[in-house]
N, C-alpha and C positions, 0 to 999 in steps of 0.2 A: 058339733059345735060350729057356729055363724063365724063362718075368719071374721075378725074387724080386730084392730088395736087391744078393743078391748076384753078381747077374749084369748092375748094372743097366749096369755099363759096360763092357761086353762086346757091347751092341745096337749094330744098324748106324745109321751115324752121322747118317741122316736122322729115326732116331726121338727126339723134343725129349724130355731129361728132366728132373726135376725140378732146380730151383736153385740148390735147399734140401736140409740136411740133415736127413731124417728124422729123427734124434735130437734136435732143436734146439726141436721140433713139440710144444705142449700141448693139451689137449683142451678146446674152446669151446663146440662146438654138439653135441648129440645127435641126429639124424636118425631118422626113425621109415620106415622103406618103402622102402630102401635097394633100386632097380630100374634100368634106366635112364636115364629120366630125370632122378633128382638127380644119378648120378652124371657125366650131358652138360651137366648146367647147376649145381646149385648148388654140388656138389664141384670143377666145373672151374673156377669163377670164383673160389672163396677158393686151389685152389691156383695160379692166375694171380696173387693177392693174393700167397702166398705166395712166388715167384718173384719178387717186385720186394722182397723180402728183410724185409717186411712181413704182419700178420697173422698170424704163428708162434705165436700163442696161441690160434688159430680153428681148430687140427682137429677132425675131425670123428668122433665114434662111431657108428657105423652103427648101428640096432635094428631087429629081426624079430620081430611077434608072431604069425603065419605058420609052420606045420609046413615050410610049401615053401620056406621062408627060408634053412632051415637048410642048403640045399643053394652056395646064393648065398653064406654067411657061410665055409662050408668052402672054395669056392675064391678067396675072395679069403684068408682066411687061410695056405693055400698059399702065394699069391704075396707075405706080408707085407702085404696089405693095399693092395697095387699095382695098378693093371690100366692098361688101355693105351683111349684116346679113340682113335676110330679118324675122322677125318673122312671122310664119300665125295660125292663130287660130280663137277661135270661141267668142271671146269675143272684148276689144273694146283698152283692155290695151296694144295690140302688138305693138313692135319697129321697125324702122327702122333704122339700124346704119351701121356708115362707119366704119370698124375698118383697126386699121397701124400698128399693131403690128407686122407681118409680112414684113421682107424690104428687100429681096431679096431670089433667087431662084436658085439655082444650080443643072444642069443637070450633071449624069455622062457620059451620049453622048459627052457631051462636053470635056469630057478628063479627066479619072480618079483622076491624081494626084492633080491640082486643088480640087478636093473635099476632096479626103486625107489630102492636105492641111489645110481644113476650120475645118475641124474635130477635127484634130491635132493642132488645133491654142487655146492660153489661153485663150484666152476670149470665146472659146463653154466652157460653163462647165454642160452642160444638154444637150445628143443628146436623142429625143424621136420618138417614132414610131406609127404609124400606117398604117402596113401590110399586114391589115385582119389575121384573122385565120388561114387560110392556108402558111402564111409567114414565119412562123415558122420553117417551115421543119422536126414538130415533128410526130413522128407515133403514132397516137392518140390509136391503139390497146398496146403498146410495151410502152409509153413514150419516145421513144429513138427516139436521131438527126437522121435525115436521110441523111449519110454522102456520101451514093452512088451517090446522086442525079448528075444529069451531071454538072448543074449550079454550085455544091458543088464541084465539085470534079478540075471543071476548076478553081474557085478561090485561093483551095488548092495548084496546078501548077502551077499559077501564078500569086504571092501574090502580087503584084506592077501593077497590073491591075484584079480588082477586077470586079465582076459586079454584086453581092450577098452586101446582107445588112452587112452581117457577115463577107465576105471578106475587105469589106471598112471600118467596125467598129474596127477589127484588124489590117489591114493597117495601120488607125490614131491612134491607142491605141501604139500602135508599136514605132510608130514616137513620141509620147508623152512619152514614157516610155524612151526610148536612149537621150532624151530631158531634161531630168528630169523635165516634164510638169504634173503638177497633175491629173491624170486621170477626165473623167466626170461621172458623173449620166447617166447611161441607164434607162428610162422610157419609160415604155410600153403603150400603152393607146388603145390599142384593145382592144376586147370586150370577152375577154375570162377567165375563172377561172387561177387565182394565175397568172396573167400575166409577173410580175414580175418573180416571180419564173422560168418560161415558157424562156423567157426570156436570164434570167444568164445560165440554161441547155444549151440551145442550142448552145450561144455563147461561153462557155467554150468546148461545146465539139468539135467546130466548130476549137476554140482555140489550143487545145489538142495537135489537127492531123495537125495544122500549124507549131505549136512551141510551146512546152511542157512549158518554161520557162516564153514565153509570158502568157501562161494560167495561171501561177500559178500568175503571177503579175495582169493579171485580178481578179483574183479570190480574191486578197487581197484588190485591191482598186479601185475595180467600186463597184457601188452599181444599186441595181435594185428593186424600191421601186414598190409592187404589187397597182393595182388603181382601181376601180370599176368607171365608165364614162357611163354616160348618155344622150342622148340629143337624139330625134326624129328627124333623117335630111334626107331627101328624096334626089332625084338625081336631081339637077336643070335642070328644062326645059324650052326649047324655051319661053313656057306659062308662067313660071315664071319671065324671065327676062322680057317679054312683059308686065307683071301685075306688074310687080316694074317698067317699063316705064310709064305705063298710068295712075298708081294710085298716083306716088311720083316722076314721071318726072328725074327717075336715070336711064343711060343708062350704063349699067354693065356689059361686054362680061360673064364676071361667076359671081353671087351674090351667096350665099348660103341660103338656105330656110331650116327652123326650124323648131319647136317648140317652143312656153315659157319657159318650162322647164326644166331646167339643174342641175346637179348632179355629184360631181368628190368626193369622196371619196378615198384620197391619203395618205401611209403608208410616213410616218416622215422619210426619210432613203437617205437621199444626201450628198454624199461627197465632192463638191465643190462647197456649197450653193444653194440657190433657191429664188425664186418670194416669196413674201408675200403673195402667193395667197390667203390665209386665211383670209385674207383684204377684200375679195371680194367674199367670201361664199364657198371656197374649205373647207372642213372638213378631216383635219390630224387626225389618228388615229394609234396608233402601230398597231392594226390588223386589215384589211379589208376583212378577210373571210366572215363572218356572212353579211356585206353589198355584199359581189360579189354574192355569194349563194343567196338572197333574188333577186336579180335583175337578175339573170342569168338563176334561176326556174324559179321566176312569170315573168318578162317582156318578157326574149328571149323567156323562153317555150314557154309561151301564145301566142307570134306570131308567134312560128310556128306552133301550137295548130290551128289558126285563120286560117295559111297563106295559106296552099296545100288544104286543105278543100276550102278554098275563090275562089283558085282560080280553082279548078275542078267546082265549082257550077257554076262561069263565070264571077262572081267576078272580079276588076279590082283594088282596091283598097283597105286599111285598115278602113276604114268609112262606106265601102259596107258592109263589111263585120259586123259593129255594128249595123248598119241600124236593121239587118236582129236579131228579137229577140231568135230565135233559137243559134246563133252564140255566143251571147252573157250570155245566161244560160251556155252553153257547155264552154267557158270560166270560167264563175267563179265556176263551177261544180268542173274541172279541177287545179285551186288556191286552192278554199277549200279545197276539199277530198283529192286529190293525192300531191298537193305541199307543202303546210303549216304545214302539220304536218313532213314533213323531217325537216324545216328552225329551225335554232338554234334562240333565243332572239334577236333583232338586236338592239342595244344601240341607242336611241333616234328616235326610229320608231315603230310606231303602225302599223301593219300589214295588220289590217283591211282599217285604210287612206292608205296606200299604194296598195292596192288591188282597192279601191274605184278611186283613183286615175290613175290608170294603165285603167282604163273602161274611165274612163275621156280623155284618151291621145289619147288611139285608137279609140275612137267616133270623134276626132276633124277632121270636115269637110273641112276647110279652107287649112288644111296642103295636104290634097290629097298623102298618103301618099304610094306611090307604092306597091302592094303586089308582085310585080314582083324582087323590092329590097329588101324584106325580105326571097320571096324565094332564091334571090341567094346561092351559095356555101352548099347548103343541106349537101353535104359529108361531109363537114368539122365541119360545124354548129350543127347538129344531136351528132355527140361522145362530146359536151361541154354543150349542151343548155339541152338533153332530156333526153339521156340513162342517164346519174346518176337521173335521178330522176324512171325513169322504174326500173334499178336496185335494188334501194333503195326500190322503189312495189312490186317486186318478191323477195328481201329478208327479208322481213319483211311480208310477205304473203297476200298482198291485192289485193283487184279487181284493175285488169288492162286494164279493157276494153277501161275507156278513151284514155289511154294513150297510148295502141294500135292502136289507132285510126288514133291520131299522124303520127306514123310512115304508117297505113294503107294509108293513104290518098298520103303521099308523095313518095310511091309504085306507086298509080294511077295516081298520077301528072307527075313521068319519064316519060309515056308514049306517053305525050307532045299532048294528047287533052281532051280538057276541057267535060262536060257533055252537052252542046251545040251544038257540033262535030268541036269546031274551034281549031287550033292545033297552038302550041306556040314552042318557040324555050326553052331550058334549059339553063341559067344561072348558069353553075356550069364547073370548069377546067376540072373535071371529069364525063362531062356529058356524053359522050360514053358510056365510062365503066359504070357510072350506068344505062341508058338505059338498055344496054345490059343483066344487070340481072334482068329486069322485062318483057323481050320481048316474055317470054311465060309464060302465066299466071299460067298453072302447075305446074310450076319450080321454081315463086316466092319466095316463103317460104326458101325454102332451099339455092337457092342461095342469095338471098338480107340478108337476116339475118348471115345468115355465112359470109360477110365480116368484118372479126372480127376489123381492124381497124377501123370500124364505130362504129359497134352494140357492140365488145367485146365480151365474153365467155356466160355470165349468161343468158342474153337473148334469145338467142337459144338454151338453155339444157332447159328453163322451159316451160313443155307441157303446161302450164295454158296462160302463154303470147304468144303460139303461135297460141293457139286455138282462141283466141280474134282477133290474129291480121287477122288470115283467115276467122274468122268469119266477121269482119271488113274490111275486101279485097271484098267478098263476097258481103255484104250488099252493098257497097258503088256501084259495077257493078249492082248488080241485082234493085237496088230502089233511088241508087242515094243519094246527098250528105244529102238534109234533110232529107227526112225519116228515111237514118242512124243516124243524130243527136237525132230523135225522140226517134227511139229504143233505143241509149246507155243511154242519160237520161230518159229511162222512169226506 
């Protein structure tokens, strides 16, 4: 059965559908990076809001400033703007749901000003993001915008055709401010430390060098509330939509596949209101440090701890990699010793369920969950998920060798073939350039570490982390991925 409106009650009857009447539905937030992720976590939590018959002024407009967008906005407009959460796990309680929260899709292909427009209109009072990591255009060695960039520098020149997130968020800030329209909430929902924070730098400095005046009325009345966001979602495959065809009789050009799981941890800090989402299990907090930190060591570490090891040994997946009981000691070797003793108290979490939990998630067979997706964007991933916790080990003078490991492994992974001899492509913008500084194995040390935007200062002045990590370069050519696991925990 075709998802669309009009077939919605025609699906078999184990698939949960929405509450609410689509029509009922006004638009609240604008979303920028429409992938899915928001649509497993932030789209699914207002339309759970929306389902308790509450929130019907929070839908959502999707935006795409992405040529590849355009592809994503086509079929969910097919399906009115419907698609189906697929849950996959290993037990018997997973959902299947339509959700509507989402009701329409704006390309900036389609003509900037249109999207300026929707930005700029009073009823967005929340435009939120997700960018990835790299979207930022922060230099992760410096903290500083990176305002030379070409794409930066063209939205700078011509500010009424933007093609930058930050050029179109000033554009409609612009038109909202000459308006006397009240500014919205910028939320972040990527997966990086103090994103919030991350965030308001960037757009103000982006601000600055547009229009000094505009910055400062940014600066007084947007808000950018920091969020720690969880949810395991893999990259929907052929095989996926096939297994929500044959299992639940939904035929879904994009569904998104999960986890059970979910987790938004969001600072109280909106200036033109918000969802209830509190109604429906988001936990407001004034500070999210201590939860971004807990999930940003143990979850992201951990999988990249798992993930360049998995996939050197030949590994194709996160589940392969629990299968395998070596992988999984070196895991919680890793939590224990090197991570948990950085984590500060995290207010209503026990560390230990959380850690027990985290082996729970990445064991779940059902979800098949790409190690090829969590390799991606290593440059960018490595300076937020790893080095502060390495740095935090070399300054505080502990054994590094696990954690050397880390970075050893994802040295031998640029070289783009596995320990099988079968040779993979790199997922990463800057995969060139990293290549390029592992292409002579002599040379490794000095050049892969010295890119201080990645690794930073500390790690490369301390002889004890470097000696690990060539000793761990070393081991992993000459014996291969387990025996290296063997030796570090023995």
């Amino acid at each position: 059965m075709k998802l669309n409106t009009h077939n919605l009650n025609h699906l078999a009857p184990e698939v949960i559908l929405p509450g609410y009447a689509l029509s009922d539905t006004r638009q609240g937030i604008a979303h920028i990076g429409v992938g899915g992720f928001h649509r497993a976590h932030q789209a699914y939590y207002t339309d759970a809001l929306m389902n308790t018959g509450a929130g019907l002024d929070w839908a959502i407009c999707g935006v795409g400033l992405r040529a590849e967008d355009r592809r994503a906005r086509d079929d969910l407009r097919e399906q009115d703007y419907l698609f189906t959460l697929f849950e996959l796990g290993d037990t018997d309680d997973t959902e299947v749901r339509v959700i509507g929260s989402i009701r329409d899709m704006l390309l900036a292909e389609d003509g900037p000003q249109a999207l300026i427009d929707k930005l700029a209109s009073p009823e967005i009072r929340i435009v939120s993001l997700t960018i990835t990591e790299g979207g930022y255009c922060i230099d992760d060695s410096n903290g500083e915008f990176m305002a030379h960039l070409p794409q930066i520098q063209h939205d700078l020149a011509h500010p009424d055709a933007p093609t930058t997130v930050f050029g179109f968020l000033c554009a409609a800030l612009a038109k909202r401010r000459a308006a006397g329209t009240p500014a919205f909430t910028l939320m972040s929902c990527d997966n990086l430390p103090h994103n919030g924070a991350v965030t308001r730098k960037a757009l103000l400095a982006f601000a600055a060098l547009r229009d000094a005046e505009l910055g400062e009325w940014i600066a007084g009345h947007v808000s950018f509330p920091n969020a720690m966001v969880d949810r395991i979602t893999p990259m929907t495959s052929t095989a996926h939509r096939l297994q929500l065809a044959d299992k639940h009789g939904v035929d879904d050009a994009w569904p998104v596949v999960c986890e059970p799981f979910v987790q938004w941890v969001l600072e109280d800090k909106f200036v033109n209101g918000r969802p209830a989402w509190e109604q429906v299990g988001v936990q407001f907090t004034d500070d999210v440090t201590p939860y971004e930190e807990m999930k940003i060591k143990l979850l992201n570490g951990s999988h990249l701890a798992l993930t360049y090891l998995g996939f050197l040994k030949g590994y194709r997946f996160v589940h392969e990699t629990m299968n395998d009981p070596l992988f999984v000691r070196y895991m919680r070797a890793y939590m224990d010793l090197d991570v948990t003793p950085q984590l500060s108290p995290v207010p209503g979490i026990d560390l230990g369920d959380y850690k027990d939990t985290l082996v729970e998630r990445f064991s779940n067979q059902a979800i098949a969950d790409q190690l090829e997706r969590v390799c991606s964007d290593g440059s960018s991933k490595f300076p937020k998920f790893t080095v502060p916790t390495l740095n935090r080990l070399i300054a505080d003078g502990q054994e590094t060798k696990r954690a050397a490991l880390v970075v050893a492994a994802w040295a031998l992974y640029l070289k783009g073939v596995d320990e099988n001899g079968d040779t993979y492509s790199i997922p990463d913008p800057r995969a060139a350039f990293c290549q390029a500084l592992v292409a002579d194995d002599a040379l490794i040390t000095q050049r892969l570490l010295a890119v201080e935007e990645i690794f930073g200062t500390a790690i490369p002045r301390s002889a004890e982390f470097v000696a690990a990590f060539e000793w761990c370069c070393n081991s992993l050519r000459e014996v291969g991925v387990s025996r290296t696991l063997e030796r570090v925990l023995a």
